[in-house]
C-alpha positions as CSV (number, residue, x, y, z in Angstrom):
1,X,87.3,-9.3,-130.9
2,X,88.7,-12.0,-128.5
3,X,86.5,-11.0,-126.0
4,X,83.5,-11.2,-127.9
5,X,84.2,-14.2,-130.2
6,X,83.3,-16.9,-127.2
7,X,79.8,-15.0,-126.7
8,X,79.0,-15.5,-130.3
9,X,79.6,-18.4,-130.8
10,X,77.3,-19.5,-128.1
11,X,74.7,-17.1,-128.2
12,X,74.1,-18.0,-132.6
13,X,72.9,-21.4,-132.2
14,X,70.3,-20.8,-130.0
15,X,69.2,-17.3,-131.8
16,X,69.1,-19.4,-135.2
17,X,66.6,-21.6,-133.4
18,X,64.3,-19.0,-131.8
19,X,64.2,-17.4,-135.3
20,X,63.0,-21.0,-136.7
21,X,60.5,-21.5,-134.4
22,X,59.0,-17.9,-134.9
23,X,59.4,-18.8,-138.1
24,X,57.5,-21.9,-138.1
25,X,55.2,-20.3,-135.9
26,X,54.3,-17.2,-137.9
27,X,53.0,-19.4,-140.6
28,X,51.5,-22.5,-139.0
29,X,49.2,-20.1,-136.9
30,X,46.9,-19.3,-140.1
31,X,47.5,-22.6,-141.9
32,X,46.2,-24.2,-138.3
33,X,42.9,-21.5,-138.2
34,X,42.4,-22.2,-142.0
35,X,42.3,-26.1,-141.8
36,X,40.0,-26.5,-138.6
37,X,37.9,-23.7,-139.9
38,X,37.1,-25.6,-143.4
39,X,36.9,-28.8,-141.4
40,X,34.0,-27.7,-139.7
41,X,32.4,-25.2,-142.2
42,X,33.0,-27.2,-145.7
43,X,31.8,-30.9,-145.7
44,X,34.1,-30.9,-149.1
45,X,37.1,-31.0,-146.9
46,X,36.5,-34.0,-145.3
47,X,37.6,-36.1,-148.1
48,X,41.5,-34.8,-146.7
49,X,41.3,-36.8,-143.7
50,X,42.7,-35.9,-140.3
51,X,46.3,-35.4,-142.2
52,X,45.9,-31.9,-143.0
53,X,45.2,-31.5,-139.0
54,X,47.7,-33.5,-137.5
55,X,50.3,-31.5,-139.9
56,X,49.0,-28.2,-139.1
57,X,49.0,-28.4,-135.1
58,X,52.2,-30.9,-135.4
59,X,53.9,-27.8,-136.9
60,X,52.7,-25.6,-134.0
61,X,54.4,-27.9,-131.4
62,X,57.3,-28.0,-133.4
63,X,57.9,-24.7,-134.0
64,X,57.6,-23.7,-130.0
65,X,60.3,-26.7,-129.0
66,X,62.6,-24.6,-131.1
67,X,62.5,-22.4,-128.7
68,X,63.3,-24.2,-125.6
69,X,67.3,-23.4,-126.9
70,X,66.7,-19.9,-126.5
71,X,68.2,-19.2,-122.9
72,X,67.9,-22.4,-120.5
73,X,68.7,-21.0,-117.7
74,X,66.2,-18.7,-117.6
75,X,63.3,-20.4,-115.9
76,X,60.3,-17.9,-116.4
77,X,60.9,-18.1,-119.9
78,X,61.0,-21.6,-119.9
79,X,58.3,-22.4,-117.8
80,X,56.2,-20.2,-120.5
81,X,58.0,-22.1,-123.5
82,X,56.8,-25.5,-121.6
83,X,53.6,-24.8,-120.9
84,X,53.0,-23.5,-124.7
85,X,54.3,-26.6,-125.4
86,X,52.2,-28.7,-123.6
87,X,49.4,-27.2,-125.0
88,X,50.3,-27.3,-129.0
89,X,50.9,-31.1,-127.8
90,X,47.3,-31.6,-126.3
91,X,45.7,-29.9,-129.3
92,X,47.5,-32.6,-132.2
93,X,46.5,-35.0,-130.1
94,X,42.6,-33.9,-129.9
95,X,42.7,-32.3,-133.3
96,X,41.1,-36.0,-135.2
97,X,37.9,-35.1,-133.1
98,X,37.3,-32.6,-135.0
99,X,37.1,-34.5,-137.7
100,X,35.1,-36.8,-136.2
101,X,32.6,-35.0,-134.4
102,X,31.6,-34.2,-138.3
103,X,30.2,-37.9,-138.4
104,X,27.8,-37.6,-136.0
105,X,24.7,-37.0,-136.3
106,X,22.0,-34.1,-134.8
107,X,20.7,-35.6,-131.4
108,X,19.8,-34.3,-128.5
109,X,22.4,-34.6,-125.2
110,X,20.4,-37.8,-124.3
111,X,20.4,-39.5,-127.3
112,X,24.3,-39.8,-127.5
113,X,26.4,-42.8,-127.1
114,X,29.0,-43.1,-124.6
115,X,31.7,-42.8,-127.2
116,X,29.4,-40.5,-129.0
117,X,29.7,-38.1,-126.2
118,X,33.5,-38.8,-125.8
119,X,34.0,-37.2,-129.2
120,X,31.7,-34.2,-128.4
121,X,34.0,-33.9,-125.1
122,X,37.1,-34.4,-126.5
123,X,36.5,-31.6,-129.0
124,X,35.0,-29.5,-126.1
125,X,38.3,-29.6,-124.6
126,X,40.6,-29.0,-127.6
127,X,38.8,-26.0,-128.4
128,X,39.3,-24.7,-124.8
129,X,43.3,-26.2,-125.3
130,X,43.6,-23.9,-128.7
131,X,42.4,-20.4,-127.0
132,X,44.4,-21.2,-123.6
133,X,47.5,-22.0,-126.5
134,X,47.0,-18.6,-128.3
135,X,46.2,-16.6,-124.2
136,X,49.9,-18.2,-123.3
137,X,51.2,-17.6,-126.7
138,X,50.7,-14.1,-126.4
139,X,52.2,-14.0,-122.7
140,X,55.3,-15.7,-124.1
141,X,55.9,-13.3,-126.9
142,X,55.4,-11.1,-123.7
143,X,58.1,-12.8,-122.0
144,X,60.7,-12.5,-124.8
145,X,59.9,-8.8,-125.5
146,X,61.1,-9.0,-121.9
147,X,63.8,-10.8,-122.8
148,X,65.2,-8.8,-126.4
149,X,67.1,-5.2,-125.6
150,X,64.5,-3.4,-128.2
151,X,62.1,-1.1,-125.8
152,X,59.9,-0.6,-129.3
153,X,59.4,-4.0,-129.5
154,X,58.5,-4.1,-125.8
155,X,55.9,-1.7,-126.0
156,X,54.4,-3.1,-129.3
157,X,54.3,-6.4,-127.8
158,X,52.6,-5.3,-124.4
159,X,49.8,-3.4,-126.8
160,X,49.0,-6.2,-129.1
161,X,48.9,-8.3,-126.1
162,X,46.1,-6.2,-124.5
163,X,44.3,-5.8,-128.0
164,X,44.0,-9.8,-127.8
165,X,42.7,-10.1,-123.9
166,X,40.3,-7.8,-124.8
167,X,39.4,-9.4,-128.0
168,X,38.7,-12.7,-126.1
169,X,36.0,-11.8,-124.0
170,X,33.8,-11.0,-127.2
171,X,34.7,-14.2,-129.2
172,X,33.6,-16.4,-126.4
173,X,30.5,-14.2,-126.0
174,X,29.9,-15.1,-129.4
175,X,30.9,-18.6,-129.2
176,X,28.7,-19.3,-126.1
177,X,26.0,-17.5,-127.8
178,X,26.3,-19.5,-130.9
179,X,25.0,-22.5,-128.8
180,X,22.1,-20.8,-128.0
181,X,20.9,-19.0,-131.4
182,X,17.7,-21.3,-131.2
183,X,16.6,-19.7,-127.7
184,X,18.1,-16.5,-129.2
185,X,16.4,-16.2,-131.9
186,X,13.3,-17.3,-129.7
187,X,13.6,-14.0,-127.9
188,X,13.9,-11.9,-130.7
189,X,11.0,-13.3,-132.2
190,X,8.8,-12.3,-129.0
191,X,10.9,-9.1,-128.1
192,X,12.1,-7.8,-131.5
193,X,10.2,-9.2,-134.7
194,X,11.3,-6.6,-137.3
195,X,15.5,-7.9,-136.1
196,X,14.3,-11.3,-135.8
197,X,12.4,-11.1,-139.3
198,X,16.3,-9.8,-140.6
199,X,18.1,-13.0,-140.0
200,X,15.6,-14.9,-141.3
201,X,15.4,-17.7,-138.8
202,X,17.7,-19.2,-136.1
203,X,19.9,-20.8,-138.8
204,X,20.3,-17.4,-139.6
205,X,21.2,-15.9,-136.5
206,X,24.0,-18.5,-135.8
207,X,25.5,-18.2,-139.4
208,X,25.8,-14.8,-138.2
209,X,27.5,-15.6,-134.8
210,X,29.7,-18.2,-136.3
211,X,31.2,-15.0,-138.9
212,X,31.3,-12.7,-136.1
213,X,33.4,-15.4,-133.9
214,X,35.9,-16.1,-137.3
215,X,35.7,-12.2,-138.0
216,X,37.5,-11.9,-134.3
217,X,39.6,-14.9,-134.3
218,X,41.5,-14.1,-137.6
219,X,41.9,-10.7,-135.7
220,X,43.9,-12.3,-133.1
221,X,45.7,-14.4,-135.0
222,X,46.7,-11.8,-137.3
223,X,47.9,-9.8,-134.3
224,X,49.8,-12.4,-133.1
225,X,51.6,-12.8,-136.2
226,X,52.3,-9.3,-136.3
227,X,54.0,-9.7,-133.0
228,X,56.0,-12.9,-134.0
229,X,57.6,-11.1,-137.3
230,X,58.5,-8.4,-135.0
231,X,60.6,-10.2,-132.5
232,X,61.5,-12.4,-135.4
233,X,63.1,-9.1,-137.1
234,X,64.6,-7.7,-133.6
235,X,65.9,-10.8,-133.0
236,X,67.9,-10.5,-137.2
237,X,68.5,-7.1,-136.5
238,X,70.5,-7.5,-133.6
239,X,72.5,-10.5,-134.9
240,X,73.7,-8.2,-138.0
241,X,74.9,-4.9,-135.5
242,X,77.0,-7.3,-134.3
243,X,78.9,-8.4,-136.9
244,X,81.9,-6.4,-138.4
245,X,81.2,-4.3,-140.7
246,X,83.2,-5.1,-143.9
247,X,85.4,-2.9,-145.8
248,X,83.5,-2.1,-149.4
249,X,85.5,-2.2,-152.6
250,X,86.8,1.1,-153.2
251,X,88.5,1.1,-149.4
252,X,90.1,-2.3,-150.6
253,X,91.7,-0.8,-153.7
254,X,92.9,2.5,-151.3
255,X,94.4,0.2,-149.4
256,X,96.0,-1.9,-152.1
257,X,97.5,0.3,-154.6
258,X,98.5,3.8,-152.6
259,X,101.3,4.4,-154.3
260,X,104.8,5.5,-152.7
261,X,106.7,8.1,-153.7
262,X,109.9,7.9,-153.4
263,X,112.5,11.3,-153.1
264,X,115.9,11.4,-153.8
265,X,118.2,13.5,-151.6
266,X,117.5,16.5,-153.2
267,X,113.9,16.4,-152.4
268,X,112.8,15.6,-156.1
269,X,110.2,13.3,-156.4
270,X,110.8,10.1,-158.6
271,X,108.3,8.0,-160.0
272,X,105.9,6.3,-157.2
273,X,107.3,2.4,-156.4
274,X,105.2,-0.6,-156.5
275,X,104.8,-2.1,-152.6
276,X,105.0,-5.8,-154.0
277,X,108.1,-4.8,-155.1
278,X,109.6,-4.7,-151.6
């Protein structure tokens, strides 16, 4: 015990925050996905403001700080906890474009403004800052699988991983194709009228790519909370082995009243004696 108390008492503060920035992060993730989803899709939710998406990513940042405690010395780990960082920064501060980009209105690239076309960059680029966030949120789960003495975890970890890479490449296919469902739908029209005829028209076709690309990123995300509740749990687990396992009620009472019997020189037993007595 005197060899192990010093670890502990080092090693629980900065467990207690990596388990409350998974924490955070587990359920900022689909609160985040939620409120930029209904900020684009439903005009209804514009009345909210940019609060709701300021919140939502600020929680994100917060929640990966936490876990700059866990190990400091380790500088793999927290070049991946900085980077993360870094990122969840640079998407609260590009997030109110979102909101604004809802303002304005259907031109072609010409017929922007220069601040006009600041907006439409500035959300180009916090969209490409939220997939790089959840591509190095993943590797950082990676690295603390790494990290954790649990070789379940590990594998777990390295497979949900892979699911996501490979679930990126079709969610930007859709993305990218998204922009194009006009010339899409063109295509079809000429090349396949009877699939063409099934959307209905190009409005159609990109309702259709914007479900697919939501259908694949709650996928993701719902991977990638699987993977933070497991390390979260590892992470529990291994505090509890390592405490000392109390006695339960009945040893207690053994312990306390075990009678003692006292014998006589004869060898005849007497009545048992109370230890407080002595």
């Amino acid at each position: 015990m005197t060899e192990t108390a010093p670890l502990s008492s080092n090693l629980m503060p900065s467990l207690r925050q990596l388990v409350r920035g998974l924490e955070l992060l587990f359920w900022a993730l689909p609160i985040t996905l939620l409120v930029c989803v209904q900020e684009i899709l439903a005009p209804a939710w514009e009345s909210w403001g940019i609060m709701p998406l300021i919140l939502s990513t600020g929680t994100l940042w917060f929640g990966v700080s936490r876990l700059r405690q866990f190990h400091p010395k380790e500088q793999i780990w927290q070049s991946a906890v900085r980077l993360t960082e870094v990122l969840a920064l640079l998407m609260a501060g590009l997030v109110p474009f979102l909101h604004w980009i809802q303002a304005l209105p259907e031109l072609s690239a010409s017929g922007y403004s220069a601040g006009q076309k600041h907006i439409i960059y500035s959300t180009i680029i916090f969209c490409t800052a939220s997939i790089m966030f959840v591509l190095n949120l993943n590797h950082l789960l990676t690295r603390l699988g790494a990290i954790l003495p649990d070789p379940v975890l590990r594998a777990d970890i390295k497979l949900f991983v892979m699911m996501n890479f490979i679930l990126f490449f079709p969610m930007l296919a859709a993305m990218w194709c998204c922009r194009l469902s006009n010339e899409l739908y063109s295509v079809l029209y000429y090349k396949a009228p009877g699939l063409a005829e099934s959307f209905g028209n190009a409005v159609g076709l990109q309702e259709l790519l914007q479900g697919v690309v939501l259908w694949i990123a709650i996928l993701i995300i719902a991977t990638t909370m699987t993977m933070i509740w497991k390390a979260k749990e590892a992470v529990l687990n291994g505090v509890f082995s390592l405490q000392p396992a109390l006695p339960s009620e009945d040893e207690d009472e053994e312990t306390r009243i075990v009678p003692v019997v006292v014998t006589d020189a004869e060898g005849a037993a007497e009545k048992p004696v109370d230890p407080s007595l002595n």
